[in-house]
C-alpha positions as CSV (number, residue, x, y, z in Angstrom):
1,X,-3.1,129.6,-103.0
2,X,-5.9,130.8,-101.0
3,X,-9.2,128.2,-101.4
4,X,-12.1,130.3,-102.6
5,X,-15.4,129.1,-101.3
6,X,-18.3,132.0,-102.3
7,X,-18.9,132.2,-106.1
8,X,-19.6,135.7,-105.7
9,X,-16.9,138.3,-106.3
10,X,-17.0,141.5,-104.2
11,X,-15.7,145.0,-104.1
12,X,-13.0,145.0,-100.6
13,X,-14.0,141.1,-100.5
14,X,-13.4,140.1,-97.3
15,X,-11.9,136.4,-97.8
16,X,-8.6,137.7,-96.9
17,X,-10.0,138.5,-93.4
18,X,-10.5,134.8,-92.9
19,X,-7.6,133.2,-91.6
20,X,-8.0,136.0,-88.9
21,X,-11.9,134.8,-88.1
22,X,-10.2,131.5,-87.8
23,X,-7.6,132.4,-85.1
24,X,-9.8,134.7,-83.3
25,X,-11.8,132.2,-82.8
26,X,-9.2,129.3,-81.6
27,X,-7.5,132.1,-79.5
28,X,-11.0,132.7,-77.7
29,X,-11.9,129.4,-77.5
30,X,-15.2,129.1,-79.0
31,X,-17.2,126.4,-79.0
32,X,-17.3,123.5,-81.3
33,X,-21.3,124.5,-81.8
34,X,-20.2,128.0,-82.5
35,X,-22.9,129.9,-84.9
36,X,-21.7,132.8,-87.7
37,X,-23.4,135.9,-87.8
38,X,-22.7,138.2,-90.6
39,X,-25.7,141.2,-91.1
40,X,-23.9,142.3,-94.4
41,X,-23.7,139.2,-96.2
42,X,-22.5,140.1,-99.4
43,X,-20.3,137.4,-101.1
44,X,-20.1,135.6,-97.6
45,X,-16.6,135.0,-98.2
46,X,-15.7,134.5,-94.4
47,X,-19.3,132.8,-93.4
48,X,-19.0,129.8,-95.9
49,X,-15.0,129.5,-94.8
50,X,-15.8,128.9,-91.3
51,X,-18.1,126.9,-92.3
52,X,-16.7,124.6,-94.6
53,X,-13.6,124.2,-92.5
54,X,-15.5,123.4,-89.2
55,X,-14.9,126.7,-87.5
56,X,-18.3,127.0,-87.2
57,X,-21.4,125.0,-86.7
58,X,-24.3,127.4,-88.5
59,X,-24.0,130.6,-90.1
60,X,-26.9,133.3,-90.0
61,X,-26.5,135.6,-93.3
62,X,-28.5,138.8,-93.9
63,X,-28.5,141.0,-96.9
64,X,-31.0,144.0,-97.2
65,X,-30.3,144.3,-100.9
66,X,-33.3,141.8,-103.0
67,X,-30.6,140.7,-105.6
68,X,-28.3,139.5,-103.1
69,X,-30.7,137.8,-101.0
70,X,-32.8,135.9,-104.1
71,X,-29.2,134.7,-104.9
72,X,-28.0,133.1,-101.9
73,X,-32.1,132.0,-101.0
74,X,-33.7,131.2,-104.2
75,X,-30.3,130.1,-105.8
76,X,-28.1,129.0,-103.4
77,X,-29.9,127.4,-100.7
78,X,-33.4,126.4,-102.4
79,X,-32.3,125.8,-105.9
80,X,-28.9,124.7,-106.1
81,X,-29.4,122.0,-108.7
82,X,-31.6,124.2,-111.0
83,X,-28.9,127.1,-110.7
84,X,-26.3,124.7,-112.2
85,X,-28.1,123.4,-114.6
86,X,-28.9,127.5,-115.7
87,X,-24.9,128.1,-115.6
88,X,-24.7,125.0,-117.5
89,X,-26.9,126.1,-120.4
90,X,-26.0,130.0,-120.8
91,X,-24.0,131.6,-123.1
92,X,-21.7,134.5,-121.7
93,X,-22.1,137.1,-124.4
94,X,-22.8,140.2,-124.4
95,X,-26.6,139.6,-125.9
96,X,-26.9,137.5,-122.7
97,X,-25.5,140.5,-120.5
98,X,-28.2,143.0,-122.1
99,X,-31.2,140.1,-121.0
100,X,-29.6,139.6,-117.9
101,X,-29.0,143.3,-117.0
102,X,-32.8,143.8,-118.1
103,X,-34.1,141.0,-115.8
104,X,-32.1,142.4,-112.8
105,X,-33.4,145.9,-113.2
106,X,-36.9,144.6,-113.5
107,X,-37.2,142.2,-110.8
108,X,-38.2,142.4,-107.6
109,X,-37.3,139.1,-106.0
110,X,-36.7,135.6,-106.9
111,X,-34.8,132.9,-108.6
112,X,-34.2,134.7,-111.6
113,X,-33.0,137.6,-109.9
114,X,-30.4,135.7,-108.3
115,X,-29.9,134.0,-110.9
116,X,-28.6,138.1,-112.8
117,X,-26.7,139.1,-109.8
118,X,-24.6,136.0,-110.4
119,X,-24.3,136.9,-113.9
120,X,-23.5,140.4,-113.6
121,X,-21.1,140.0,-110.7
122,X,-19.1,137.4,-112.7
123,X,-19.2,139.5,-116.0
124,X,-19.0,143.0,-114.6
125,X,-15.9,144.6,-113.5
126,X,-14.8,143.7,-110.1
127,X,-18.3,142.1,-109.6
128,X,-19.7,145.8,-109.6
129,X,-23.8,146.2,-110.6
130,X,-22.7,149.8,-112.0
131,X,-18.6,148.5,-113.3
132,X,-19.9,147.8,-116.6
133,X,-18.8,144.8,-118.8
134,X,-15.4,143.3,-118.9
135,X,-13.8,143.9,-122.3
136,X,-16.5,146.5,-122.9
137,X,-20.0,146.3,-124.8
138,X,-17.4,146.0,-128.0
139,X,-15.6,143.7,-126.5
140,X,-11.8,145.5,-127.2
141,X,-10.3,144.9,-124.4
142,X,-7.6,143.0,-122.9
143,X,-10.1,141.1,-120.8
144,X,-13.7,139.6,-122.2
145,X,-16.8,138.7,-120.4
146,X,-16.0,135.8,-119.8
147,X,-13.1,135.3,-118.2
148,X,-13.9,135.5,-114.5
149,X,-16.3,132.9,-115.2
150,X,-15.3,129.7,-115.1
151,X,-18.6,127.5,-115.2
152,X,-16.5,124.5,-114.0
153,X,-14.8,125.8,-111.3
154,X,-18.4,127.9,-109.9
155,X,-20.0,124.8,-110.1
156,X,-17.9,123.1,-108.0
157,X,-17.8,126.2,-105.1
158,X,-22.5,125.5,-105.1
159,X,-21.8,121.7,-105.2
160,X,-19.6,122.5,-102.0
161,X,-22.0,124.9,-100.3
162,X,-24.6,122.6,-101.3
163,X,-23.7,119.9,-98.6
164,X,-23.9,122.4,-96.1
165,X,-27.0,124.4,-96.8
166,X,-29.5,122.8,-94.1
167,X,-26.4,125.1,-92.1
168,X,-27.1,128.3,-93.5
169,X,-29.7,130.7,-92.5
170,X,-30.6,133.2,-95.3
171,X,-32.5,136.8,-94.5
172,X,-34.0,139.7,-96.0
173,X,-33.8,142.8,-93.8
174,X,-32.6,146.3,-92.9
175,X,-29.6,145.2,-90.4
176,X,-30.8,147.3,-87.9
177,X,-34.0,145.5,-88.0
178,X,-31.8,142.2,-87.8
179,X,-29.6,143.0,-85.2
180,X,-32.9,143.9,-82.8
181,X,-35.2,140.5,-83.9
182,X,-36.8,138.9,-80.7
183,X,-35.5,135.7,-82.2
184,X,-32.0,136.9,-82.8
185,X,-31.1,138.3,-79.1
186,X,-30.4,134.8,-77.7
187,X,-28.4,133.9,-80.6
188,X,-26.3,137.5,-80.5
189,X,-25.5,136.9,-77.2
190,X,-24.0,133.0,-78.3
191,X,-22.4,133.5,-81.4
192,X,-19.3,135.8,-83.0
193,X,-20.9,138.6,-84.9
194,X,-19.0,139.8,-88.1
195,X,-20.1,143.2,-89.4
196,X,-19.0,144.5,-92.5
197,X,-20.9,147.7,-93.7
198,X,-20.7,149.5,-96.6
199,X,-17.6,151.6,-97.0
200,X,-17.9,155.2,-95.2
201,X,-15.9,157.2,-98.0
202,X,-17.1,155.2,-101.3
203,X,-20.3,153.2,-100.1
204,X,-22.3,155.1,-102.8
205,X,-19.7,154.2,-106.0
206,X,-19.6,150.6,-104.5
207,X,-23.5,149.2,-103.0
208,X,-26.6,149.7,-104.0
209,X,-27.9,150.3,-100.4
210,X,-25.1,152.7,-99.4
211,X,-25.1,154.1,-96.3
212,X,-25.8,157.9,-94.6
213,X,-23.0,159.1,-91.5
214,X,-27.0,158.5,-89.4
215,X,-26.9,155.0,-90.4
216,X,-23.4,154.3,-89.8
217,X,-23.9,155.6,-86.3
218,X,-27.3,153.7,-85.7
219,X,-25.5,150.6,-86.1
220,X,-22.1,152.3,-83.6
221,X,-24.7,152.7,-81.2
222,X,-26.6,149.1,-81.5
223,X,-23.2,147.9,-81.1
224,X,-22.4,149.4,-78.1
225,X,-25.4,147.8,-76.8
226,X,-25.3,144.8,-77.7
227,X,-23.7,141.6,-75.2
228,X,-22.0,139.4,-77.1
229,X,-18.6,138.5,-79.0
230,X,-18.7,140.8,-82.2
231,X,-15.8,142.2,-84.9
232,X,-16.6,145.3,-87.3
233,X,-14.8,146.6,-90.4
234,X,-14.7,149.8,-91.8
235,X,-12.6,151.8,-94.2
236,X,-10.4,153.7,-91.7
237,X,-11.9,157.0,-91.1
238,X,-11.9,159.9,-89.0
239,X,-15.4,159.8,-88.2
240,X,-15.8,155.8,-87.8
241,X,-13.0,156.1,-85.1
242,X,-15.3,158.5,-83.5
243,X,-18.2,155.9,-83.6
244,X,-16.4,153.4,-82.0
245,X,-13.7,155.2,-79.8
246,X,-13.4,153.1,-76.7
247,X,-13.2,149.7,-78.1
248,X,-10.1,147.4,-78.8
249,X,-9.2,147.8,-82.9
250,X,-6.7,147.1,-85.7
251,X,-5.7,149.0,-88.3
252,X,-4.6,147.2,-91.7
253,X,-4.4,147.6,-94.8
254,X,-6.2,145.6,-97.4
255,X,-5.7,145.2,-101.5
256,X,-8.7,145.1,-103.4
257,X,-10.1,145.2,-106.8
258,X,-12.7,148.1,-107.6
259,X,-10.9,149.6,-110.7
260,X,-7.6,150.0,-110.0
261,X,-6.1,147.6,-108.0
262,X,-5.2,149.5,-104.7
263,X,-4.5,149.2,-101.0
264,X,-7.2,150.6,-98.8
265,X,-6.3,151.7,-95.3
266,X,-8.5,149.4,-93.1
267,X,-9.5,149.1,-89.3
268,X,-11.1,146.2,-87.3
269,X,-13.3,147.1,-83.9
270,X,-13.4,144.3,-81.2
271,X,-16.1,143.8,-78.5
272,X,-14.6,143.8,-75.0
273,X,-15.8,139.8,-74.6
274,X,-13.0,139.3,-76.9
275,X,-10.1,138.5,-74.6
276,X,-7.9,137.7,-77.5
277,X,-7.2,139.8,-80.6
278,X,-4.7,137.6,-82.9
279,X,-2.4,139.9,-84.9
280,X,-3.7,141.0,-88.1
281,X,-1.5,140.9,-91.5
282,X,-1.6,143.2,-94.1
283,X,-4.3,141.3,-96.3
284,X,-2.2,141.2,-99.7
């Protein structure tokens, strides 16, 4: 069974791509001091994998949305202790899910916002802001709120990232902005990039900072410019093709929980520093 490092759950969650980050990375020979760069961090399935299995040396993560970032900054990497002892003491009911909904729709920032999105992502179907509660605010079905959340098992996944945070880099900022940082370039140039946006087809069902066809081909054309060793996933479509015609891809397809379960028709693109592109199974 696949070892499950972020406690976050995420619509298309990535972990399945890791054992792919791993070999693309022993295939290309990376260094031992290699650093992790993911813009969209999301869960940060893949980051904290290569991480925590010494793929990596550091990983940079980036997420323009405040709820993610307060959770992996003011949760995660500042107050990993407190956090527990929060998951510890709270009661997953549904008169918690109505304060905790509140306090995410109010806040701006912080430790208590992170604190929410953890909350809600466990409780929520698929880990989606908008999915609504497991088992319903009645609490008739099949499933309750509770039962993707585990306190025991979560606490283990932040006591594990815990040992690694003075590894992990935490931002707040528009990836474009990111991705053209004074501070970054070097680093860009040195590292593997993973990028990850928000779906094309069903970005605005799925994220709260979906994305417009301009911003998806901002970031194409960043790409293009950019030296360095970099992957990017997309739902396969027509138009991201387009973006990124000339460059090495796969195309996969990946299962994934957003509502139904279902496979979704995948593609991987692959900067030409990458000599080596490992073969890529259909992520089940």
């Amino acid at each position: 069974m696949r070892k499950l490092y972020s406690p976050l759950r995420y619509p298309g969650g990535k972990a399945k791509i890791l054992d792919f980050m791993k070999e693309l990375i022993e295939t290309n020979h990376f260094s031992e001091n290699t650093v992790y760069v993911e813009p969209y961090a999301g869960g940060a399935a893949v980051a904290l994998g290569l991480l925590i299995e010494g793929y990596v040396s550091e990983i940079y993560v980036n997420d323009f949305d405040p709820a993610i970032y307060s959770f992996w900054k003011f949760c995660i990497k500042k107050n990993h202790k407190k956090f527990i002892e929060k998951i510890r003491k709270t009661k997953i009911t549904i008169k918690e899910w109505y304060t905790q909904s509140k306090i995410y729709n109010r806040s701006k920032e912080g430790f208590n916002l992170g604190f929410a999105t953890f909350f809600l992502n466990r409780c929520n179907h698929s880990g989606i802001m908008k999915g609504g509660v497991i088992g319903g605010l009645e609490q008739t079905g099949k499933y309750k709120i509770d039962c993707r959340f585990n306190k025991e098992d979560l606490i283990s996944r932040i006591e594990t990232i815990s040992k690694y945070k003075d590894k992990i880099q935490v931002y707040h900022e528009d990836t474009k902005n990111f991705l053209c940082r004074t501070d970054m370039q070097k680093i860009l140039q040195n590292c593997l990039l993973y990028l990850d946006p928000p779906y094309y087809k069903k970005g605005k069902q799925l994220y709260k900072n979906f994305y417009t066809h301009k911003d998806h081909q901002d970031i194409a054309n960043i790409m293009r410019n950019l030296n360095g060793k970099w992957v990017v996933s997309y739902d396969n479509r027509t138009e991201i093709q387009n973006l990124y015609s000339g460059f090495k891809k796969k195309e996969f397809n990946l299962t994934y929980c957003a509502g139904p379960i279902a496979k979704g028709a995948e593609v991987m693109f692959f900067s030409n520093e990458l000599n080596f592109i490992p073969e890529l199974q259909n992520a089940a």
